[in-house]
C-alpha positions as CSV (number, residue, x, y, z in Angstrom):
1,X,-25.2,7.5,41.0
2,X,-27.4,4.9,42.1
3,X,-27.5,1.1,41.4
4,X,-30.7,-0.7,40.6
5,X,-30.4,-4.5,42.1
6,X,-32.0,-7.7,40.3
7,X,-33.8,-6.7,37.3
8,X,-34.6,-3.4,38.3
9,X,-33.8,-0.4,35.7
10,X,-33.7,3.1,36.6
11,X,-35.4,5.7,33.4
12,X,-34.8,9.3,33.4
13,X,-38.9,9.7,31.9
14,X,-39.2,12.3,28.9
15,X,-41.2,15.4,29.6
16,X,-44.6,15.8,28.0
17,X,-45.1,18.9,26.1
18,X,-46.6,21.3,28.6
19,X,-49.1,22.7,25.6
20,X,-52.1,20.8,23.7
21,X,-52.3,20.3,20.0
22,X,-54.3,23.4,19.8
23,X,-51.8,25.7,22.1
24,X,-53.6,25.3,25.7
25,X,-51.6,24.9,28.4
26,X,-52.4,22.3,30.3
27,X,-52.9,21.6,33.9
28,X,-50.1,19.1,35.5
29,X,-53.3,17.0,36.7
30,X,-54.6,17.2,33.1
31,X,-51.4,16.0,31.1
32,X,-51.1,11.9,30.5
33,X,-48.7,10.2,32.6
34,X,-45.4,9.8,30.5
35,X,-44.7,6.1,29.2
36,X,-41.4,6.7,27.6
37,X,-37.8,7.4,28.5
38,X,-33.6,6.9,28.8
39,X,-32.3,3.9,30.6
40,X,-29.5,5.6,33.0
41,X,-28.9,2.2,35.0
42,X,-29.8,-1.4,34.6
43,X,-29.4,-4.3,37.5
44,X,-27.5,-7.5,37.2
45,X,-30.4,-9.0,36.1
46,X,-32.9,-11.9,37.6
47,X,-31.8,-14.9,39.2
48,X,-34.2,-17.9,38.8
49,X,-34.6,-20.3,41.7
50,X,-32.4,-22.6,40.1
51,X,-29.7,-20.0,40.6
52,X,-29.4,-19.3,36.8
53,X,-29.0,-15.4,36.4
54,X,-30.9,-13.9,33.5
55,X,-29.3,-10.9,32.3
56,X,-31.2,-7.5,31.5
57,X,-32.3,-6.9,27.8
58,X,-31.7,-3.5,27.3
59,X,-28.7,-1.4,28.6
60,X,-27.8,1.8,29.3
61,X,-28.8,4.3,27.2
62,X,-31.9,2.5,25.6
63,X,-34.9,4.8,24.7
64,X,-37.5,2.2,26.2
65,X,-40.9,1.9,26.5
66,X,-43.2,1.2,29.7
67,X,-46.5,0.2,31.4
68,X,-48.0,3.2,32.3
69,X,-48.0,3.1,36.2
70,X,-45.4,1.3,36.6
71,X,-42.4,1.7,38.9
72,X,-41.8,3.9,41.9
73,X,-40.5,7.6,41.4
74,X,-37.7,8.8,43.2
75,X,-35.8,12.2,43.4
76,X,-32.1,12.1,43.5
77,X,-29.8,14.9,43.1
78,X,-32.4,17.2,41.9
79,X,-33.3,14.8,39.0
80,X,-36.6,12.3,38.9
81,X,-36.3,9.1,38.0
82,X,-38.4,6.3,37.4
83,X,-36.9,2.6,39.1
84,X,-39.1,-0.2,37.5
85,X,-39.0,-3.9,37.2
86,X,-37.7,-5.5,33.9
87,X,-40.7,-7.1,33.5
88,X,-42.7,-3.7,33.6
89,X,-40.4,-2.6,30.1
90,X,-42.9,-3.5,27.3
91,X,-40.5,-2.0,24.2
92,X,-37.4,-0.9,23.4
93,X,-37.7,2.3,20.6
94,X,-35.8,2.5,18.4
């Protein structure tokens, strides 16, 4: 499995339904990016300048919340997933 260093996390992102309210389906170009999804891997968290290691606030498992184009998409083992900054995590859901 991968490792995320720092603060980075790494979300599996939840699927958007692939039909509109009204039963269209909808284009990939036309669907909203997703901003939700399953922490599968957190970092060891950030280290200040002083040295002083903050720990990650949420954990493995977490259904989290985050900025909209945040992070950087990768593909590994046949699965996408989402490796974003702690920073970028605006809520945990719970």
């Amino acid at each position: 499995m991968l490792k995320p260093l720092g603060d980075r996390v790494i979300i599996e992102v939840a699927q958007e339904e692939e039909k509109s309210v009204g039963g269209i389906v909808l284009a990939s170009s036309a669907k909203e990016k997703p901003q939700t999804g399953t922490v599968i891997a957190v970092g060891e968290g950030r280290v200040l300048e002083s040295g002083q290691k903050i720990p990650a606030t949420v954990k493995e498992g977490d259904q989290v919340m985050f900025e909209k184009y945040a992070g950087t998409e990768v593909k590994y083992e046949g699965k996408e997933y989402l490796i974003v900054s702690g920073k970028d995590i605006i809520a945990i859901v719970e």
